[in-house]
C-alpha positions, 0 to 999 in steps of 0.5 A: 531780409537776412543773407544766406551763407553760401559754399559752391563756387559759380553761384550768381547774385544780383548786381546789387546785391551786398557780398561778404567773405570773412566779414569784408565786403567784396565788391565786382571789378570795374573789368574783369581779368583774363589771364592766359596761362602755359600750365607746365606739367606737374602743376595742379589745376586748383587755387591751393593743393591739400597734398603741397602739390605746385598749383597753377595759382602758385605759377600767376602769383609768381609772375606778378598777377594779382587780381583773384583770378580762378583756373576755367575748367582744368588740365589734367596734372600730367597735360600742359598748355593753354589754360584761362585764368579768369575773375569773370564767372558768367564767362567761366560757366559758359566756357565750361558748361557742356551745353555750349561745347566749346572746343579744345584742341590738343597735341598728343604723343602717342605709342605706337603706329596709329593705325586707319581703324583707330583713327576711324574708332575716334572719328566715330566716338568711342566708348568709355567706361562713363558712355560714349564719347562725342565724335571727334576731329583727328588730325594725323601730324606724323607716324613712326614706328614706335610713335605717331603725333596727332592733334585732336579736337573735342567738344566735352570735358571728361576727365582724362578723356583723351587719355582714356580714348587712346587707352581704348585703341591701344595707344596710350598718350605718352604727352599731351599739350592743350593747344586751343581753349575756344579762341584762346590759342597757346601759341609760342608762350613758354611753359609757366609763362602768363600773359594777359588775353589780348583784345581780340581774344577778349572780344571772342570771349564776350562774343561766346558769353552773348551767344549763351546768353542769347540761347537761354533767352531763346529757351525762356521764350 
């Protein structure tokens, strides 16, 4: 039976199935690889950049990772923080796929006073140009005259969804870190730094992959 060329990134095979890129074929690692990234600013959330831009995969390669890791969902140029670099696709789709809402926390620099009724507009769900965003969980951290610091959770990945959200309530984002990606924590690592996950998070992980897999056995039944 003849093959079939195929272009968009995710695509799932079967496990014996034979896979060819530019005539070599690839084979699946014995385990997979999952890397945990400080994405700095100013650094483009995509293997390579038309534009010349520095690319996260230009960050791992220079600290020496060389498994063929991909960026799970994206960071916004102008937003550091957490970010998992991963060669386990399964994985990456469930992590990224909205039906599963994985959270995201993070830590925005806000202008201005964030007043009670903005907190409440975002604890509700707000209104975006593209419908309303879910409802989300705000934590005020301190509010000064001229700047408050909040940190936020999400379930959805819109693009520039936060940014947008405080645009809405008049307190643009002057600087925002991604703190949490699911049970991948930032921590203290440095911006640019890259380490690889620990057991615990590799055991969340998988525990995330089983209990998508178990809801799209539980929707076949």
């Amino acid at each position: 039976m003849g093959g079939a060329v195929v272009r968009e990134l995710g695509t799932s095979v079967e496990p014996d199935a034979r896979v060819e890129v530019d005539g070599r074929i690839v084979r699946p690692p014995a385990t997979h690889t999952f890397v945990v990234l400080h994405k700095p600013a100013g650094v483009v959330t995509t293997m390579r950049d038309p534009e010349g831009r520095r690319t996260v995969a230009d960050v791992v390669r220079r600290a020496g990772v060389t498994a063929r890791v991909v960026p799970v969902g994206r960071l916004d140029y102008d937003t550091s923080g957490v970010l998992l670099l991963t060669d386990d696709g399964e994985t990456a789709n469930v992590l990224t796929h909205p039906r599963f809402g994985v959270e995201k926390t993070y830590r925005a620099t806000l202008r201005g006073r964030l007043e009670p009724d903005a907190v409440e507009r975002i604890l509700r769900g707000i209104r975006l140009d593209d419908g309303r965003a879910a409802p989300a969980q705000l934590r005020v951290i301190a509010v000064r005259r001229d700047v408050s610091l909040v940190d936020l959770t999400i379930h959805e990945g819109r693009n520039r969804q936060i940014r947008r959200m405080f645009d809405v309530v008049e307190h643009p984002v002057l600087a925002l870190v991604r703190l949490r990606f699911g049970p991948i924590a930032l921590g203290s690592l440095a911006p640019g730094a890259v380490r690889p996950a620990t057991d615990r998070e590799r055991a969340a992980l998988a525990r995330v992959a089983a209990d998508a897999a178990a809801l799209r056995e539980g929707d076949a039944s």
